[in-house]
C-alpha positions, 0 to 999 in steps of 0.5 A: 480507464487507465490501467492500474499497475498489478502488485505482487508481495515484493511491491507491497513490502517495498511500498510500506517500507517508503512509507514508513509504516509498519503491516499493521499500519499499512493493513489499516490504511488498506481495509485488511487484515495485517495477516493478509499484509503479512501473506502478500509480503511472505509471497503466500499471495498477492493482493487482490484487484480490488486493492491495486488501485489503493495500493496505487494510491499510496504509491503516489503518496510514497512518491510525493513524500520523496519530493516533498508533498505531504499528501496523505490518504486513507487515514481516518479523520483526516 
């Protein structure tokens, strides 16, 4: 199994920032609270494991927006 990238608060903000999206935005797509976005990115805590690899995620969106794909994940109904 591939080892997936630990994520603290500061890697959170500057994801959902190369995304575009506001916390709430970013909890929605993630199955959170936009409180517990606010905590990762105040540094009160970091993310849980469970939500490293969906962070992962859509730090390969982040990634393929910035050369031109328009992927996107975890939006309802899409």
């Amino acid at each position: 199994m591939a080892a997936v990238k630990a994520w603290k608060g500061a890697d959170v903000r500057s994801l959902r920032i190369a995304l575009g999206l506001s916390q709430r935005e970013l909890a929605e797509r993630l199955g959170v609270a936009k409180d517990t976005v606010w905590r990762w990115e105040a540094g009160r805590n970091n993310p849980q494991r469970v939500v490293w690899p969906l962070l992962s995620a859509l730090e390969d969106e982040a990634r393929a927006r910035r050369i031109g794909y328009g992927t996107t994940f975890g939006r309802p109904g899409e």
